[in-house]
N, C-alpha and C positions, 0 to 999 in steps of 0.2 A: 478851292481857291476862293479868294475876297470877290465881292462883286464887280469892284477896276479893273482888275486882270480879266475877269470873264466879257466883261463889256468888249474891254479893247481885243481880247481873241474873238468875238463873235466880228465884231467889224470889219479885221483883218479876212476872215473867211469871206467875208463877203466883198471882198474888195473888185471893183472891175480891171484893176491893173493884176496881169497874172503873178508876176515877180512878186506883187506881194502878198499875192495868196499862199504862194510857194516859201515866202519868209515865215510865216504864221503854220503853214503843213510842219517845217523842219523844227519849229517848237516846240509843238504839239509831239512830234516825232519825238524828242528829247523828252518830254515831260511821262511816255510813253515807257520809254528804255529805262528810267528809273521807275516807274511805277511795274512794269512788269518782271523785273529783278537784274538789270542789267549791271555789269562791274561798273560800279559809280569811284571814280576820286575826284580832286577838287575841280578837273578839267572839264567836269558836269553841275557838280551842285558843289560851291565851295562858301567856306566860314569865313565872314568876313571880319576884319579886327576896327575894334578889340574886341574877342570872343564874348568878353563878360554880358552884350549888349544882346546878344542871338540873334543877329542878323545875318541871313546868307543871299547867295544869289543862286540860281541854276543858270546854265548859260548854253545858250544856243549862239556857235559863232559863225554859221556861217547859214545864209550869205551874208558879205559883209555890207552895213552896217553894221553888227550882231545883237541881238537883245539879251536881253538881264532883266528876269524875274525876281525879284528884292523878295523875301517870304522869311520865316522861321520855320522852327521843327514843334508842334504842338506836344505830340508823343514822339518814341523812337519811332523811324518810320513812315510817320507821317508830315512832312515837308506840306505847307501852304502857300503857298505863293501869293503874293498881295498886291502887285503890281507891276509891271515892266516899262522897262526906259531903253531906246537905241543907246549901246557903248557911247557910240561919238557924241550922244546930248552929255555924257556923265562927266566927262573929264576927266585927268588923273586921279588917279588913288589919291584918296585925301583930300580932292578936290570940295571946294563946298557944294558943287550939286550934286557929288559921288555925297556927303556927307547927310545933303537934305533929302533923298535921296533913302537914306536909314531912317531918318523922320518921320517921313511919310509913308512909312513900311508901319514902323509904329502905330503910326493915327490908325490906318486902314484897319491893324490885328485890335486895336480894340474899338474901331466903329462895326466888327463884325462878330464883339461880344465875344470873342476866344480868351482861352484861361492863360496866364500866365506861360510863357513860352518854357518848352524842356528845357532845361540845363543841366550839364556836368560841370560845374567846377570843383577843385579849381584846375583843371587838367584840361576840361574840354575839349577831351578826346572823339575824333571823327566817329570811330567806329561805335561810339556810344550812342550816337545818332542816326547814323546809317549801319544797322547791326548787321547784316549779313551782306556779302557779295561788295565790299566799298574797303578801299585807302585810301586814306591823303593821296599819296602819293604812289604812281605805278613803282612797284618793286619788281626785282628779277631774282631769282632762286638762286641760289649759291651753288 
């Protein structure tokens, strides 16, 4: 992770209010479940459009307010996380601080000296980024 995101997770851990220690644990929890191979679709770490840009978010929704870690994928696999913003500062999709928002996901991946983010196009397929144990989308077996 960027050194933004780390700051504002060490903070949160140390917060005197419990609730928000406990918003920052269920993060951390999520960041967790994918790092240790848990079934990922977009309802965890999802691609944000337009794909060509490589911005995603992870998402921890609850409790609500929910956060959104804004990050890329370096390699397959490897997801960075570069920042987080509470849902309700982002505003709708498309919104301009949902949009400044990718910006500054941006700034962060290259004030921390990483290489050019992975990409598949022009398909930009999920599973080429999260190779095993991940769909877009939950399927059910015929």
């Amino acid at each position: 992770m960027c050194k933004p995101l780390h700051d504002v997770i060490q903070a949160g851990r140390s917060s005197p209010d419990e609730k928000e220690r406990q918003r920052w644990a269920k993060l951390e929890a999520a960041f967790s479940f994918f790092i240790e191979g848990g079934y990922v679709t977009d309802d965890l770490v999802k691609q944000l459009l337009p794909p060509k840009y490589e911005h995603w978010e992870l998402r921890s929704r609850k409790p609500r307010p929910s956060l959104r870690v804004f990050g890329r994928f370096a390699l397959p696999d490897v997801f960075v996380g570069t920042h987080v913003e509470r849902r309700d500062q982002l505003g709708g999709m498309w919104s301009s601080q949902f949009e400044h928002n990718k910006l500054v996901c941006e700034e962060h991946w290259e004030d921390a000296g990483l290489p050019s983010p992975f990409t598949d196009p022009p398909e930009f397929r999920y599973e080429r980024y999260i190779t095993s144990n991940a769909k877009r989308k939950i399927q059910v077996a015929p």
